[in-house]
Backbone as JSON, one array per atom type, in Angstrom:
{
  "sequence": "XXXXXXXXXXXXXXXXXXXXXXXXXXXXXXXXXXXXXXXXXXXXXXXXXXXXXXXXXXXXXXXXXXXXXXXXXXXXXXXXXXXXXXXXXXX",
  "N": [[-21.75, 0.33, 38.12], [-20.6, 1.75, 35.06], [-20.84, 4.57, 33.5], [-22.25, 5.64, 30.75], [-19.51, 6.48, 27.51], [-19.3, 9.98, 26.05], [-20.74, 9.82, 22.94], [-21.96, 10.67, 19.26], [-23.9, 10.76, 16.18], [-22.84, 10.89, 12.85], [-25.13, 12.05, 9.96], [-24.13, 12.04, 6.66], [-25.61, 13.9, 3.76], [-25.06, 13.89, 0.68], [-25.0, 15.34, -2.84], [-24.52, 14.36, -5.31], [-24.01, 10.98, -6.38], [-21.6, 8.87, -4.72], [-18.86, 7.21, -4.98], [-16.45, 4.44, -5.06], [-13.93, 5.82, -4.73], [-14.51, 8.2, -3.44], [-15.09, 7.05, -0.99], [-12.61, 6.44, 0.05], [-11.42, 8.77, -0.14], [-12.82, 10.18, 1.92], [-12.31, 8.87, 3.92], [-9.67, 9.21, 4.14], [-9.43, 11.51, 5.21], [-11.16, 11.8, 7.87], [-9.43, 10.27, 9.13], [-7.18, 12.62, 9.23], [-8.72, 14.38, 10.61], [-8.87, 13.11, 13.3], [-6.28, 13.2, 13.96], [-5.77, 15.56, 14.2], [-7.66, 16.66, 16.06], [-6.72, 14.94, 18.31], [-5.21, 16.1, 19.11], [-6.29, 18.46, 20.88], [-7.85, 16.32, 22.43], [-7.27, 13.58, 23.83], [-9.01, 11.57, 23.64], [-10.41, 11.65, 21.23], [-12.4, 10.31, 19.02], [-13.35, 9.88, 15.62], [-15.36, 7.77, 13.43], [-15.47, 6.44, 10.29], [-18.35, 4.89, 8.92], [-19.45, 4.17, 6.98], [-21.17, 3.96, 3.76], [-24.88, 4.71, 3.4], [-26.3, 4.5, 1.54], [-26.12, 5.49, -1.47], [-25.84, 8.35, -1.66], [-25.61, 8.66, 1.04], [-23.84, 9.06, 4.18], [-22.37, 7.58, 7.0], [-21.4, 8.67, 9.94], [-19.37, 7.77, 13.07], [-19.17, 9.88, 16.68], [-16.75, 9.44, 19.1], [-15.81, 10.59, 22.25], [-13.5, 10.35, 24.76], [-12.56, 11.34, 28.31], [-10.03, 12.77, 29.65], [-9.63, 12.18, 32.72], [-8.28, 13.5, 34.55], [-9.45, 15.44, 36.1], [-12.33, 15.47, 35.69], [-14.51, 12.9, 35.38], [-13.86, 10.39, 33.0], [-16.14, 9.44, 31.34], [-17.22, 12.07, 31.01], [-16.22, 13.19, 28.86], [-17.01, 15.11, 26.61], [-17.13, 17.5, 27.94], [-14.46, 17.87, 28.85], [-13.18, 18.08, 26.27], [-14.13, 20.39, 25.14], [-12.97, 22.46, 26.89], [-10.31, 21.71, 26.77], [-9.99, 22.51, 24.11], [-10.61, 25.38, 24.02], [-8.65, 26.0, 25.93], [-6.3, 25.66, 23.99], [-6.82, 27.44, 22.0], [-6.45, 29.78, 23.05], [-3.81, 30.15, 23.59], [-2.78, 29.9, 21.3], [-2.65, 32.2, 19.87]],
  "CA": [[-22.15, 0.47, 36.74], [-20.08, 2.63, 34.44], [-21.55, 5.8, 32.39], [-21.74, 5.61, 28.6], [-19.2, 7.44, 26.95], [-19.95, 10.4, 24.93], [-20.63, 9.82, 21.44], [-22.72, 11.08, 18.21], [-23.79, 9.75, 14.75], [-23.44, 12.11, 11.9], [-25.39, 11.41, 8.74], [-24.26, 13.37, 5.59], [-25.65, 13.57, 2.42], [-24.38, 14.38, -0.62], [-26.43, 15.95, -3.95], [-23.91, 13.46, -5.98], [-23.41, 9.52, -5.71], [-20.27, 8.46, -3.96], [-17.85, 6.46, -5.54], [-15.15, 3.86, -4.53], [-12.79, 6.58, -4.67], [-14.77, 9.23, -2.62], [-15.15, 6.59, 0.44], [-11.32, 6.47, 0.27], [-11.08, 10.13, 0.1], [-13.75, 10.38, 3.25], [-11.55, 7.61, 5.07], [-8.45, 9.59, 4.66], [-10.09, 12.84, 6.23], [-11.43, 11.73, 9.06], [-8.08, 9.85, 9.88], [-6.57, 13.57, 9.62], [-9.15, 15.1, 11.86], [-8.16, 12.24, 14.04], [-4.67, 13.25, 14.23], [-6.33, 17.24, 14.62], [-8.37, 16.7, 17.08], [-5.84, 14.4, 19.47], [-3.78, 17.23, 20.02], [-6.8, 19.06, 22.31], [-8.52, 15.45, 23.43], [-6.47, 12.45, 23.23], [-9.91, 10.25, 23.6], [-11.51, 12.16, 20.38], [-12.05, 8.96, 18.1], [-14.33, 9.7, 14.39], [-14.96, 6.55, 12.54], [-16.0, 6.42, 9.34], [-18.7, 3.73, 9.16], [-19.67, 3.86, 5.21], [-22.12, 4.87, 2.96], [-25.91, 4.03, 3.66], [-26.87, 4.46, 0.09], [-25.58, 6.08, -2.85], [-25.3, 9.94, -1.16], [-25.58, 9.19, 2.39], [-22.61, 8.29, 4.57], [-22.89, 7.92, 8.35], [-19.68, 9.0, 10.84], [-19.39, 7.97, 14.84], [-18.02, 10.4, 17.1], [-16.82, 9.23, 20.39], [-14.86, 11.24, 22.58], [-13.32, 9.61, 26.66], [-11.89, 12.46, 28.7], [-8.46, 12.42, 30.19], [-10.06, 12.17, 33.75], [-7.79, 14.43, 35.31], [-10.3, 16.37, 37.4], [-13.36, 14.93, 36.02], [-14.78, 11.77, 35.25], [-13.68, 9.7, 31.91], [-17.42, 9.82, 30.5], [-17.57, 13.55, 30.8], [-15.39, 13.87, 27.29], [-17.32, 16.54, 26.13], [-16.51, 18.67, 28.92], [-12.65, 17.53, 28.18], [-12.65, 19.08, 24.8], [-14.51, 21.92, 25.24], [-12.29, 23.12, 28.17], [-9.09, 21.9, 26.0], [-9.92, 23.31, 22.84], [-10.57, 26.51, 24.31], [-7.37, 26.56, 26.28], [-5.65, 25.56, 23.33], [-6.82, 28.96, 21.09], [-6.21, 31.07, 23.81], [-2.93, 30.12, 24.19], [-2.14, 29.84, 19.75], [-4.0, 33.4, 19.03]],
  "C": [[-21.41, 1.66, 36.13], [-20.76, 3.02, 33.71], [-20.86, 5.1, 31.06], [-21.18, 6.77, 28.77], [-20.12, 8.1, 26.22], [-19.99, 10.14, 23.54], [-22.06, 10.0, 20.93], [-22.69, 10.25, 16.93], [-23.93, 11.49, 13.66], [-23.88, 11.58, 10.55], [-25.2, 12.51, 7.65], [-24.89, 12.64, 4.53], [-25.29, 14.61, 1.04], [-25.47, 14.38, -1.92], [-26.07, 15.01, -4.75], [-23.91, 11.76, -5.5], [-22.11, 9.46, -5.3], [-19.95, 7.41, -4.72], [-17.04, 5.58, -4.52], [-14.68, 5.04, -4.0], [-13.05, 8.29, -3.57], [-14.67, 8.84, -1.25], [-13.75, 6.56, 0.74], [-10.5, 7.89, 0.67], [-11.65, 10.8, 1.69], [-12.66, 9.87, 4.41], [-10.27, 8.23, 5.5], [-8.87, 10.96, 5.52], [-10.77, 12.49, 7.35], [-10.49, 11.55, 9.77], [-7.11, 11.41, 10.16], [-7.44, 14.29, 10.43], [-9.49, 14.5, 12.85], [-7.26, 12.63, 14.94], [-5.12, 14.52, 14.8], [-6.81, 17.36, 15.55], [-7.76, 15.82, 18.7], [-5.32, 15.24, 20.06], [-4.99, 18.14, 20.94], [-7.55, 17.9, 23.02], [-7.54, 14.38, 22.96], [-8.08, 11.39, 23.05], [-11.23, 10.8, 22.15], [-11.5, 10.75, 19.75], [-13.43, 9.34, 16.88], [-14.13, 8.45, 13.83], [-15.95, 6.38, 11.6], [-17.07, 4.85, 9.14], [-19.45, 2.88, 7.76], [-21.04, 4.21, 4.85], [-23.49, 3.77, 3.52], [-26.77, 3.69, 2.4], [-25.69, 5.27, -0.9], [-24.98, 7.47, -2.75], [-25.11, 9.95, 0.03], [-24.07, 8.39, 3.29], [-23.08, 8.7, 5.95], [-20.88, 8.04, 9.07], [-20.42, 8.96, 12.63], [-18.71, 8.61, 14.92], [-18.22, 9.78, 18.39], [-15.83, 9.99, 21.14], [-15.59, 10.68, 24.54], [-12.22, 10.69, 26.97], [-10.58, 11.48, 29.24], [-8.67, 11.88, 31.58], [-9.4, 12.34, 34.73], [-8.38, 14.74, 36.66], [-11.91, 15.9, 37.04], [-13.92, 13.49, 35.23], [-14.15, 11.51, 33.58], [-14.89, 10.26, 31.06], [-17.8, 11.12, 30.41], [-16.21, 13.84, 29.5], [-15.68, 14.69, 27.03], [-17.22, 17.87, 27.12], [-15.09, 18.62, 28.99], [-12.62, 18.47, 27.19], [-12.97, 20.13, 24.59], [-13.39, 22.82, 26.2], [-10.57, 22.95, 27.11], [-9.01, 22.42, 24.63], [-9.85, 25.08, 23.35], [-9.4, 27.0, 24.93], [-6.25, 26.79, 25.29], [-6.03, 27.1, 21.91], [-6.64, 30.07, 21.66], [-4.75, 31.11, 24.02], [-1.91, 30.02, 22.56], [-2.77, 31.43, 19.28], [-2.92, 34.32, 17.86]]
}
């Protein structure tokens, strides 16, 4: 039996309604902290999953380690360990 990956739900809300043009604006920012976040996990993955109403928008995170030295489903011990190498080593 294989472990669940890690992953989270984030629910925002906003004081304003959302627009067409804000879910497009949402859609392109996640895709860049996508690209941001590959470079210390390659298995980070956000996905925008759309608005639940009028202010609220929901976002998956899933993150699958490299499984180097430890398991795949331990991602969040991946990125913690590579983010941190990675500011110690840009300071």
């Amino acid at each position: 039996e294989p472990p669940v990956n890690m992953s989270n739900s984030i629910y925002l809300e906003f004081k304003k309604n959302l627009k067409l043009s804000n879910e497009i604006e949402i859609k392109k920012l996640v895709n860049k902290i996508n690209n941001k976040m590959r470079t210390f996990a390659k298995g980070y993955k956000a996905e925008f999953l759309g608005l639940l109403n009028k202010k609220t928008i929901k976002i998956k995170l899933e993150i699958v380690g490299d499984g180097d030295y430890l398991p795949k489903f331990a991602g969040n011990l991946d990125i913690i360990t590579n983010m941190a190498a990675n500011i110690l080593t840009n300071k």
